[in-house]
Backbone as CSV, one residue per row, in Angstrom:
resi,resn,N_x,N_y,N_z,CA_x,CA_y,CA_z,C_x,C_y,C_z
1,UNK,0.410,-32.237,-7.747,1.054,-33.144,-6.814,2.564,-32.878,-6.818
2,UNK,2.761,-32.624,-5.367,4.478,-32.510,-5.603,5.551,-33.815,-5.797
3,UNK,6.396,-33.736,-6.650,7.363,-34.891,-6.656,8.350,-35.012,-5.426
4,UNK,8.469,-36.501,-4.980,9.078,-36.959,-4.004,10.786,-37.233,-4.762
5,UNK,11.577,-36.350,-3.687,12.642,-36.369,-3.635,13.387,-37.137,-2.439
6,UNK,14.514,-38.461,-3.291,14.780,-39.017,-2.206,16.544,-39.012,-1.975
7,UNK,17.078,-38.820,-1.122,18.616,-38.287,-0.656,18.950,-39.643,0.090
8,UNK,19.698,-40.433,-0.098,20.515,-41.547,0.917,21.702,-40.808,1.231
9,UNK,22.149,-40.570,2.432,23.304,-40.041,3.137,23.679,-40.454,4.175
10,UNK,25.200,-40.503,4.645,25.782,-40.971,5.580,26.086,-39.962,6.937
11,UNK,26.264,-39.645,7.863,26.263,-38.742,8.745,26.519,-38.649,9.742
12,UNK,28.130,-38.283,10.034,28.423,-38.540,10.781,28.926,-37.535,12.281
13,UNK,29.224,-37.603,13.505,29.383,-36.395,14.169,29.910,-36.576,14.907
14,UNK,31.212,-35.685,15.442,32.295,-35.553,16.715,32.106,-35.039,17.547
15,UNK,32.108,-34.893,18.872,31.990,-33.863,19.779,33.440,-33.888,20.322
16,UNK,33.964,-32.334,20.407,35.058,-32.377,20.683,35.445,-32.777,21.964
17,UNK,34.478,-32.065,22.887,34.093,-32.258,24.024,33.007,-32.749,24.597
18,UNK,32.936,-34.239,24.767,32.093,-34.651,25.238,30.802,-34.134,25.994
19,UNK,29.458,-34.230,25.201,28.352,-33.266,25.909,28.384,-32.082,25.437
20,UNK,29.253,-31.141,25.556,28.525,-29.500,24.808,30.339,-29.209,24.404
21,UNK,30.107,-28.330,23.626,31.498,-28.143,23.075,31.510,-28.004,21.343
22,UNK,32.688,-27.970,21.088,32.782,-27.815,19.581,32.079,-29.265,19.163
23,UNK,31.369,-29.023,17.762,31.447,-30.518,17.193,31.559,-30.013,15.744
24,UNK,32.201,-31.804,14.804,32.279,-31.512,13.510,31.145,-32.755,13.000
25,UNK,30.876,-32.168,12.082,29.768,-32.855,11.357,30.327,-32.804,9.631
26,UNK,29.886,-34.499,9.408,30.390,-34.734,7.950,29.104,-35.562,7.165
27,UNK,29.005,-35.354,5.908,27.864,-35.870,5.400,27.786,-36.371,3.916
28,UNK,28.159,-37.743,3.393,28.007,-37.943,2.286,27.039,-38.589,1.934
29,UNK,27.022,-38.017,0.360,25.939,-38.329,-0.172,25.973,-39.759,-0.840
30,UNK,25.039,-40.528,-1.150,25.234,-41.733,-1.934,24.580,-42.360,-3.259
31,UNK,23.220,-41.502,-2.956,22.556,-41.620,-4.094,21.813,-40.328,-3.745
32,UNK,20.745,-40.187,-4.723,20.336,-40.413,-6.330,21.590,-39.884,-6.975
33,UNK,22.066,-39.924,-8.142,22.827,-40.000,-9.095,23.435,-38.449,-9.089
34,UNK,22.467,-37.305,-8.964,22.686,-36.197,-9.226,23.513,-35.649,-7.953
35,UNK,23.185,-35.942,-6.484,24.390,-35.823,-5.453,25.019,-37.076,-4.790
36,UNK,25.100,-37.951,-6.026,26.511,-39.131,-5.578,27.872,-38.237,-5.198
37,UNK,28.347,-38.925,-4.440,29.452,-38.354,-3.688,29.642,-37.094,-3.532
38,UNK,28.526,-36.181,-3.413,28.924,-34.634,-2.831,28.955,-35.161,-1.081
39,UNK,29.298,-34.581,-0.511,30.017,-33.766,0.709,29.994,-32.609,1.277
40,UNK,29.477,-32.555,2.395,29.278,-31.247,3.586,29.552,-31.657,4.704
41,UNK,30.383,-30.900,5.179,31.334,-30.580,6.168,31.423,-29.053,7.410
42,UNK,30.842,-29.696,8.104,30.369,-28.667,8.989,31.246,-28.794,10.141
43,UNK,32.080,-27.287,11.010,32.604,-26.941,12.378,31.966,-26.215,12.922
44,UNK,30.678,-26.950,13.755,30.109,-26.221,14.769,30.988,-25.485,16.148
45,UNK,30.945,-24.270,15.861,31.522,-23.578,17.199,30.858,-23.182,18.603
46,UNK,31.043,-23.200,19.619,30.346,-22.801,20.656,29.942,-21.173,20.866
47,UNK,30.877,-20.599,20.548,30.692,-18.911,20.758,31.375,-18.476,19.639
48,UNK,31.457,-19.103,18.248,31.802,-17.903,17.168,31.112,-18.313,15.812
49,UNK,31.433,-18.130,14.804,30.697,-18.657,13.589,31.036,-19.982,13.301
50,UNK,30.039,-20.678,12.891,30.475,-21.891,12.029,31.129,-21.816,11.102
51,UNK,31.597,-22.931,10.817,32.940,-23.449,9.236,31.917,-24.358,8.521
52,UNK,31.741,-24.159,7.474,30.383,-25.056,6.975,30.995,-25.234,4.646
53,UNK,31.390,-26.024,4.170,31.852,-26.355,3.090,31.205,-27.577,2.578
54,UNK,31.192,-27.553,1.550,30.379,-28.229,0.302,30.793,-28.701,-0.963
55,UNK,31.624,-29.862,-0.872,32.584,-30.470,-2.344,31.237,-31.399,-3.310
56,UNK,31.544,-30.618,-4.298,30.425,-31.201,-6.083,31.492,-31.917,-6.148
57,UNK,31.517,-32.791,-6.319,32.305,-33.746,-7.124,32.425,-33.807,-8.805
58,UNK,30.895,-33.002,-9.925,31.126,-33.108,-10.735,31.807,-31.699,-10.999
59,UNK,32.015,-30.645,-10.431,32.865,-29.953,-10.610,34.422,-29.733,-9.869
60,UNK,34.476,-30.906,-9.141,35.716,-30.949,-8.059,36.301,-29.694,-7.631
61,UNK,35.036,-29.283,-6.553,34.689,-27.852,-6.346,34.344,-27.754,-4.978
62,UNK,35.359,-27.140,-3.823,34.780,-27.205,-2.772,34.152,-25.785,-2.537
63,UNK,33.014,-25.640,-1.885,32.374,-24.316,-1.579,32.207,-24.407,-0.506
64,UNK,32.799,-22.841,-0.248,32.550,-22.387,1.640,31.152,-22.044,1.529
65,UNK,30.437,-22.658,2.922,28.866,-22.119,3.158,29.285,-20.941,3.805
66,UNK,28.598,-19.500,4.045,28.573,-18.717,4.859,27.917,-18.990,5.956
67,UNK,28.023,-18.913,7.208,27.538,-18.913,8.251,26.156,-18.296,7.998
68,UNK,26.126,-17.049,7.468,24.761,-16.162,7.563,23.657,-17.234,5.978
69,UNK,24.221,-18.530,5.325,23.231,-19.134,4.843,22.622,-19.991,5.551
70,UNK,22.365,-20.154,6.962,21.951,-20.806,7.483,20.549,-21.608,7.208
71,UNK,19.679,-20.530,6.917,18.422,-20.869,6.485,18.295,-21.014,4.742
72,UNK,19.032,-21.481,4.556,19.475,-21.603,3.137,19.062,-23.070,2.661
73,UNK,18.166,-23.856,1.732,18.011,-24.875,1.417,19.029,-25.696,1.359
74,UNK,19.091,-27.055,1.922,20.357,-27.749,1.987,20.167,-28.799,0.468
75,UNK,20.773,-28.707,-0.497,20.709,-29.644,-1.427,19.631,-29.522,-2.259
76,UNK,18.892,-28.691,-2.317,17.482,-29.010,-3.110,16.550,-29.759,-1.743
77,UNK,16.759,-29.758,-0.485,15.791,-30.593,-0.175,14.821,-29.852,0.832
78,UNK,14.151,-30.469,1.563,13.425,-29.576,2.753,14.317,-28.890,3.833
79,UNK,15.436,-29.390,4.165,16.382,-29.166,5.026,17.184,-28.252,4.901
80,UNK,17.516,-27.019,5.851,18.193,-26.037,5.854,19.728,-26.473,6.487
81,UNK,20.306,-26.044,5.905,22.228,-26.027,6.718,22.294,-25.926,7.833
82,UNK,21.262,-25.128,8.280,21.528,-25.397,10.364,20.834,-26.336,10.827
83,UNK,20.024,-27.107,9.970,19.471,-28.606,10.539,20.460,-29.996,10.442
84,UNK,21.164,-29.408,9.341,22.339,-30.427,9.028,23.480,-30.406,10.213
85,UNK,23.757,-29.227,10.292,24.503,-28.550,11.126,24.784,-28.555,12.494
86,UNK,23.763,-28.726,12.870,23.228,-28.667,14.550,23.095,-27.496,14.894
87,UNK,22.794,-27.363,16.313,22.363,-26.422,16.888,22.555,-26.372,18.493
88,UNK,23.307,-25.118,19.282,23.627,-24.969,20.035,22.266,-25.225,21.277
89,UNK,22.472,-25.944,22.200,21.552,-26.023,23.498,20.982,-24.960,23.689
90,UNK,21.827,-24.322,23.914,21.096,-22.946,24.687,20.179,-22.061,23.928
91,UNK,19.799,-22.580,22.453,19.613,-21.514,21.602,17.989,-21.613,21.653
92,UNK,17.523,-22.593,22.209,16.258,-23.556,22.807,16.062,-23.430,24.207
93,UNK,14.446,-23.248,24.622,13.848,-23.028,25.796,13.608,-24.755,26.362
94,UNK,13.859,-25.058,26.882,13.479,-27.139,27.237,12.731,-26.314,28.586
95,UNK,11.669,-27.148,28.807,10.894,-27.736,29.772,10.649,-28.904,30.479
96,UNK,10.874,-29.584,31.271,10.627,-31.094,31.347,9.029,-30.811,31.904
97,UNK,8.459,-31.875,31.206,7.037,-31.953,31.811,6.775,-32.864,32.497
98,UNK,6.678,-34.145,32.489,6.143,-35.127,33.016,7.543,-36.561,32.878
99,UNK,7.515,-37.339,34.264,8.186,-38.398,34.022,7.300,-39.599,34.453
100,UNK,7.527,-40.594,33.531,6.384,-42.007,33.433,7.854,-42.923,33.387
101,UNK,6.952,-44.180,33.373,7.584,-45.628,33.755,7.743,-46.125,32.374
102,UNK,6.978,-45.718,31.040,7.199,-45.999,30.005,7.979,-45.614,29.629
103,UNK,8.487,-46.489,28.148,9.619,-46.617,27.318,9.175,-45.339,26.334
């Protein structure tokens, strides 16, 4: 049986430009004990690499993410850095299928 890992985090996000554009993304941690107050800090760019950094607090240690860790486990958890991160529109096929009267 696998053990359940649980992350409380705060998360927050700018768009520079309203609708598509640069955005920054910030993310603290709050509990469990082991990432109390770490921090990731993400500058999503439109057409160049991301800015993506990572402060431990028990080593008062900020670390640059590389852009190319994208698919890189975020924290120990299921979540990769470009889920944290976001992700550009266009990088996705959308379809609209159907429109209804429901909520």
């Amino acid at each position: 049986m696998a053990r359940e890992r649980i992350r409380q985090m705060t998360m927050l996000r700018r768009n520079e430009i309203p609708g598509y554009g640069p955005q920054k993304y910030y993310v603290f941690f709050s509990r469990p004990p082991d990432v109390k107050e770490m921090e990731f800090m993400a500058w999503k760019n439109s057409n160049r690499a991301d800015h993506r950094w990572l402060y431990l607090p028990a080593l008062d240690l900020v670390k640059r993410i590389a852009a190319s860790d994208e698919r890189t486990s975020f924290v120990g958890s299921n979540f990769f850095y470009e889920d944290l991160s976001g992700r550009n529109i266009d990088e996705d096929k959308h379809e609209f299928i159907e429109e209804t009267d429901e909520y």
